[in-house]
LOMIRO-753183 format. One record per residue (C-alpha): residue number from 1; residue in three letters; x, y, z negated. Coordinates in Angstrom, 1 decimal, decimal comma. Each point is the difference from the previous one (the first is absolute). Layout:
N
- NUM  Ala  X  Y  Z
...
***
This chain:
262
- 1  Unk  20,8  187,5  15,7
- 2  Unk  1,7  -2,1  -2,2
- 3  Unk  3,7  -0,6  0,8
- 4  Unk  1,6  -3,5  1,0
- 5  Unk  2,9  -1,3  -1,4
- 6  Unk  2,0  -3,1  0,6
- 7  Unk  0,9  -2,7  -2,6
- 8  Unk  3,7  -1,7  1,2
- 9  Unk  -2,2  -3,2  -0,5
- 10  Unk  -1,6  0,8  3,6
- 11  Unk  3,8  -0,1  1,3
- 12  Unk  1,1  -3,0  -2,2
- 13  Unk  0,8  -2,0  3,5
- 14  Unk  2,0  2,8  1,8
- 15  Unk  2,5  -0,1  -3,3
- 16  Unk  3,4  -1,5  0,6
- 17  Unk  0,5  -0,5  -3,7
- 18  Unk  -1,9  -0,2  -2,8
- 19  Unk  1,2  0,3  -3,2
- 20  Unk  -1,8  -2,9  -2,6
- 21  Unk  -0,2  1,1  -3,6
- 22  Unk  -1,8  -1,4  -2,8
- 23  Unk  0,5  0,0  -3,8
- 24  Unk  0,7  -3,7  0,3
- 25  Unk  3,2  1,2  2,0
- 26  Unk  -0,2  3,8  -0,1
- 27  Unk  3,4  0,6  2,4
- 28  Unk  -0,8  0,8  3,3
- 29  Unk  1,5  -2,0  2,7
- 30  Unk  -0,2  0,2  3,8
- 31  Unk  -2,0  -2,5  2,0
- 32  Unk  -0,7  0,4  3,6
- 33  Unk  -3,3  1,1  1,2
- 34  Unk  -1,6  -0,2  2,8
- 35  Unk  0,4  3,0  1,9
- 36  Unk  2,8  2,4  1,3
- 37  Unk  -0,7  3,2  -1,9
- 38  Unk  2,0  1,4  -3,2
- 39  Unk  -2,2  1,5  -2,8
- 40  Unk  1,5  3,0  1,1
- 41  Unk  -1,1  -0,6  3,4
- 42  Unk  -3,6  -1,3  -0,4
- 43  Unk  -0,5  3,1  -2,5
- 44  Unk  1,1  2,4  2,6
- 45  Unk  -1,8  -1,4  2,5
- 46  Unk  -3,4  0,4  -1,8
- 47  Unk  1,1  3,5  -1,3
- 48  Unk  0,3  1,2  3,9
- 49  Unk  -2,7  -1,6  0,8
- 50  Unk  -2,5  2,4  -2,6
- 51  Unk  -1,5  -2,0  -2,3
- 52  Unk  -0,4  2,1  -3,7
- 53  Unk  1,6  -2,5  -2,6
- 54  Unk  2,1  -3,0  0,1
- 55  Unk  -0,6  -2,6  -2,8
- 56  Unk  3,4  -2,4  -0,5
- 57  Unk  -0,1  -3,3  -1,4
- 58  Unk  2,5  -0,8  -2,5
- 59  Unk  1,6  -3,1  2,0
- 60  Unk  0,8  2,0  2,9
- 61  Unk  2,6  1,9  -1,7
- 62  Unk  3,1  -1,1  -2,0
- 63  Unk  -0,5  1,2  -3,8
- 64  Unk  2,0  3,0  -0,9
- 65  Unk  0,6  1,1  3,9
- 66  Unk  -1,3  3,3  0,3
- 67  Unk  0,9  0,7  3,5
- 68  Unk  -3,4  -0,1  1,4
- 69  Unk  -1,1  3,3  -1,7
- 70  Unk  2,3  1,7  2,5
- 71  Unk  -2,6  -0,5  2,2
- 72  Unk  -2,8  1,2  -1,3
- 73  Unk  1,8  3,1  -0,8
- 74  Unk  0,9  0,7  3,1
- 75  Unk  -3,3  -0,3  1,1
- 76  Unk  -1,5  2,7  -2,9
- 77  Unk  -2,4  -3,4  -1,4
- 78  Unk  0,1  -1,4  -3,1
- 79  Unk  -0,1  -4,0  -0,4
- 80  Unk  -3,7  -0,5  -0,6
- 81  Unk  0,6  -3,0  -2,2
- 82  Unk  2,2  -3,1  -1,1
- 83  Unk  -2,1  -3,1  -0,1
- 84  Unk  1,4  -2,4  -2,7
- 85  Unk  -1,7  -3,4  1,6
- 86  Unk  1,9  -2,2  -3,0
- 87  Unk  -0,3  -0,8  -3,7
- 88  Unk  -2,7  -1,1  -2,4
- 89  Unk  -0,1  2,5  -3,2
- 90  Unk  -3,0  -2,3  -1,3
- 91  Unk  2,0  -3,3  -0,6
- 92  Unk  0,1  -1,2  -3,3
- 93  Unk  3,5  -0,8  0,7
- 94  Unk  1,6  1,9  2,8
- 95  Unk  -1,9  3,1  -0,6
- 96  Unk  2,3  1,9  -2,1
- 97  Unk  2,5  -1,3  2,5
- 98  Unk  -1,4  1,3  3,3
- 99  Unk  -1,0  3,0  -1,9
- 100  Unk  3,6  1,5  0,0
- 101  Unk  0,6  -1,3  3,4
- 102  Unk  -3,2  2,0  1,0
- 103  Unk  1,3  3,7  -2,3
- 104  Unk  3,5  -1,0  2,1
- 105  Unk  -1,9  0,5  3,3
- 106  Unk  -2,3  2,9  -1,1
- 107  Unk  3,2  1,9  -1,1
- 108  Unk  1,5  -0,5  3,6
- 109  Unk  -2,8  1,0  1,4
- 110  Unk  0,0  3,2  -1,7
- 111  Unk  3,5  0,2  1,0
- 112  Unk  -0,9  -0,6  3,8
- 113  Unk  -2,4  3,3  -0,7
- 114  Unk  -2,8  -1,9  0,6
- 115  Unk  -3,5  1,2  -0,9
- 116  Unk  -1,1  -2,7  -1,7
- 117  Unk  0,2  -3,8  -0,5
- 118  Unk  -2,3  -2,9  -0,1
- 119  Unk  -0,1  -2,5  -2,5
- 120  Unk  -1,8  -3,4  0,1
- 121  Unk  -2,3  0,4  -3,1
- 122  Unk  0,8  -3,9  -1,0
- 123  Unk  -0,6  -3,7  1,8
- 124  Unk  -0,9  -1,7  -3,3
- 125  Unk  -3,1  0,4  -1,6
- 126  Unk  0,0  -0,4  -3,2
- 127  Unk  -2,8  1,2  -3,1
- 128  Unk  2,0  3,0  -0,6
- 129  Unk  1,7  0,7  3,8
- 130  Unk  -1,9  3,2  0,2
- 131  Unk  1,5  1,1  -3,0
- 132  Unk  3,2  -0,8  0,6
- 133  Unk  0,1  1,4  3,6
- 134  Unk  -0,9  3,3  -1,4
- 135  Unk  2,1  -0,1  -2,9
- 136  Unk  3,0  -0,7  2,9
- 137  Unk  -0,9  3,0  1,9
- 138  Unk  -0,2  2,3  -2,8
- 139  Unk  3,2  -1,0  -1,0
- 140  Unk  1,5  0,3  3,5
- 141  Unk  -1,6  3,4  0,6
- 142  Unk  2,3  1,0  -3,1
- 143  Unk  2,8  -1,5  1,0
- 144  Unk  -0,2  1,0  3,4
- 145  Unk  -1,2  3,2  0,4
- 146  Unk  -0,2  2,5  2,7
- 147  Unk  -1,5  -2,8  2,7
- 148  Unk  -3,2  -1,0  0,3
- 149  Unk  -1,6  -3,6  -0,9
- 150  Unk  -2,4  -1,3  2,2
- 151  Unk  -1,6  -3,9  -0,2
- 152  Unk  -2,0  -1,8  2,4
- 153  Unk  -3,2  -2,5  -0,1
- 154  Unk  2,4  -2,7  0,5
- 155  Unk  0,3  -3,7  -1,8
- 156  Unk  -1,8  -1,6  -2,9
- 157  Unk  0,3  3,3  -2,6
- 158  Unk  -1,7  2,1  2,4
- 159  Unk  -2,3  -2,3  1,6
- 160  Unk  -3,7  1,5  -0,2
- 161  Unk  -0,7  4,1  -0,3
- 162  Unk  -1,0  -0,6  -3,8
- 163  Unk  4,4  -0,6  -0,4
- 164  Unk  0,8  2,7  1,7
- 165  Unk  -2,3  2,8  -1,6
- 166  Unk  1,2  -1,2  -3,3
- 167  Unk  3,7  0,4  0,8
- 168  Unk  -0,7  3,3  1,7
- 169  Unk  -1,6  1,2  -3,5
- 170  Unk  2,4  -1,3  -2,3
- 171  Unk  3,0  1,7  2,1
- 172  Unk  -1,7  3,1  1,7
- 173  Unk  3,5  1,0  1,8
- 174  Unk  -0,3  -2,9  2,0
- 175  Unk  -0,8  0,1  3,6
- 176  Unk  -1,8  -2,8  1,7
- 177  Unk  1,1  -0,9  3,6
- 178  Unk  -3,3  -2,1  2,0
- 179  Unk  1,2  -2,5  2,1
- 180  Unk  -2,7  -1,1  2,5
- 181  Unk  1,0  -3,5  -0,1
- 182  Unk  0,9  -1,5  -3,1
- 183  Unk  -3,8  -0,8  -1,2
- 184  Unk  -1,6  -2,3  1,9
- 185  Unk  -4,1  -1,1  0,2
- 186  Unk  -1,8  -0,7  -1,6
- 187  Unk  -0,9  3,9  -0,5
- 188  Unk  2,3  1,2  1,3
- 189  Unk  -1,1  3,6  1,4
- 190  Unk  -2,1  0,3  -3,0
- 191  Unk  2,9  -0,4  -2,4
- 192  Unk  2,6  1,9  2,0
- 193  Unk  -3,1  3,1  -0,1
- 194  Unk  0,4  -0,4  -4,0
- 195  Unk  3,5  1,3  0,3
- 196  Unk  0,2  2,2  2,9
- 197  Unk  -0,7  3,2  -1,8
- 198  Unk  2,8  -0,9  -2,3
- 199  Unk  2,3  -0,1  2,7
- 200  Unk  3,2  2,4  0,0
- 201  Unk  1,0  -1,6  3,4
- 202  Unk  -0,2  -3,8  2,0
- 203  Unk  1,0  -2,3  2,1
- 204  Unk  -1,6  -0,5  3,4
- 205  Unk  0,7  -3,4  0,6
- 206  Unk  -1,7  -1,1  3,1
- 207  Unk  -0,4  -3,1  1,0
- 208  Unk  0,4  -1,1  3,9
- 209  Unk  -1,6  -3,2  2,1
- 210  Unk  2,5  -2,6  0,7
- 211  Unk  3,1  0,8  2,1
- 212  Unk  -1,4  3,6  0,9
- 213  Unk  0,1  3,3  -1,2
- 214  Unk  -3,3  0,7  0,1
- 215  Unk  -1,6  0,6  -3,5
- 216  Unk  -3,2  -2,0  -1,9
- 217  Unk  -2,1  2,8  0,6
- 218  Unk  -2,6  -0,8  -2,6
- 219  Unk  2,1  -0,8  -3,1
- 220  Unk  2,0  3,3  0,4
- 221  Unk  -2,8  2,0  1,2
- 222  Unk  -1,8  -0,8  -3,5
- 223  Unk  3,7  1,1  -1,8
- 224  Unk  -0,1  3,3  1,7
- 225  Unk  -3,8  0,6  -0,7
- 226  Unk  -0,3  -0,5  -3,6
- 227  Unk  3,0  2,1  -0,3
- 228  Unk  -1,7  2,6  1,7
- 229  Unk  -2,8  -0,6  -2,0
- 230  Unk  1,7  0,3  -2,9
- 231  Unk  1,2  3,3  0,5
- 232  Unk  4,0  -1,1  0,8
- 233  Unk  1,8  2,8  0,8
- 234  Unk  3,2  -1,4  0,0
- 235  Unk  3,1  -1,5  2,9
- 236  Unk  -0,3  -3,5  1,7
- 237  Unk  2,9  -2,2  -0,2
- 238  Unk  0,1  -2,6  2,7
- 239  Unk  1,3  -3,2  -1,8
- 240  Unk  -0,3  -3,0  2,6
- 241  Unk  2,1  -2,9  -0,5
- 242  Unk  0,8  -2,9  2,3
- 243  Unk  -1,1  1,7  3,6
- 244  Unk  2,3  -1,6  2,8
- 245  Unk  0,4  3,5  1,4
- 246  Unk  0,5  2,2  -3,6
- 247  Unk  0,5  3,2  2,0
- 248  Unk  -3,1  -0,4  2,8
- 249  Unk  -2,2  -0,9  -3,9
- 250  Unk  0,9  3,0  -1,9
- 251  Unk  -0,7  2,1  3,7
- 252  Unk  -3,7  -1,6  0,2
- 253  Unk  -0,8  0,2  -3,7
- 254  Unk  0,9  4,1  0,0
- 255  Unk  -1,7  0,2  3,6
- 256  Unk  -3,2  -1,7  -2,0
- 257  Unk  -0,2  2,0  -2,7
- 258  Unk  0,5  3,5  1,8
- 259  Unk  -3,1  -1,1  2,4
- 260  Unk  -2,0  -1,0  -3,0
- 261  Unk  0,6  3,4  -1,9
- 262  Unk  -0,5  2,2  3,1
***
């Protein structure tokens, strides 16, 4: 059975601060979320409540606060991954910018002793954005080493399984993460099966019918089928942004997928 992990993302509304940081203004600051839970809090909660792997967004923490590892140490579990959700290493003129700001985070991630991070391959598309995003990882699994690099079918570089084979074989220590949401029709299911075998893990992003917590059956049935299909062996990470209720979500999406694989 493949394990179920849980992407911060989910819990983005139970936060009571997030921490925005960007390469435009790359020093964290407090703003007040939503919710009532420290990081600390919301992690432990989810850690007691036996899920495998914790994924943590790089807003929900303050850059250079280390804290949070205490946690998973003292539950034996390693963070499963730092999700860097900013910069844009393909601009013509930021790139080289948000490219340091991007090693910055990678090297605090490593220092958080998490497993791996993931990168956003590049927003802009340009002739040669292929070839830039795998010249940037290659540089950045040199200068970073001893964590793992992961990227995700996310944004204009990535946008059709044709991008992402090519970056896989340009940088073969790269890991793709599949998230079930970010391609849309037309093809979807077709084009998701294209990468699905590629896959080192994903994101189960479900999505729900209006003001409910009940999940579009069809769409992620089809998510969870081609990856079965496709011979995916590997953990489920519930990302699902925007529910009303972000803990009663992430219950029902794990509930959903356990009866589906039993």
């Amino acid at each position: 059975m493949n394990a179920i992990g849980v992407s911060t993302w989910t819990l983005h509304r139970a936060l009571a601060q997030v921490f925005p940081n960007s390469p435009e203004a790359p020093l964290s600051t407090a703003d007040a979320g939503e919710g009532d839970h420290s990081l600390e809090q919301l992690v432990e909660k989810t850690l007691g409540l036996g899920y495998s792997h914790v994924e943590l967004c790089h807003f929900h923490l303050p850059f250079g606060d280390a804290s949070i590892s205490k946690i998973f140490e003292q539950h034996q579990l390693q963070l499963g991954c730092l999700l860097i959700d900013g910069g844009d290493w393909t601009h013509p003129e930021f790139g080289d910018r948000d490219a340091a700001w991007i090693e910055n985070w990678t090297r605090f991630a490593r220092d958080l002793g998490a497993r791996r991070v993931r990168v956003i391959a590049g927003k802009t598309r340009t002739v040669d954005a292929l070839k830039v995003a795998a010249d940037r990882f290659t540089h950045l699994a040199a200068a970073v080493p001893n964590i793992e690099l992961s990227t995700e079918n996310w944004f204009d570089v990535l946008a059709e399984p044709a991008d992402v084979k090519a970056l896989m074989r340009d940088v073969p220590e790269l890991k793709l993460c599949l998230d079930f949401g970010n391609w849309t029709n037309p093809n979807k299911y077709e084009r998701l099966a294209e990468i699905a075998a590629d896959a080192t893990y994903s994101h189960a992003k479900a999505d729900f019918h209006p003001q409910t917590v009940v999940i579009e059956a069809d769409d992620y049935d089809a998510c969870l089928q081609l990856m079965k299909v496709n011979g995916y062996t590997g953990p489920y990470t519930v990302v699902n942004g925007g529910s009303l209720d972000p803990w009663a979500a992430l219950a029902a999406t794990r509930t959903y997928i356990e009866n589906w694989m039993a």
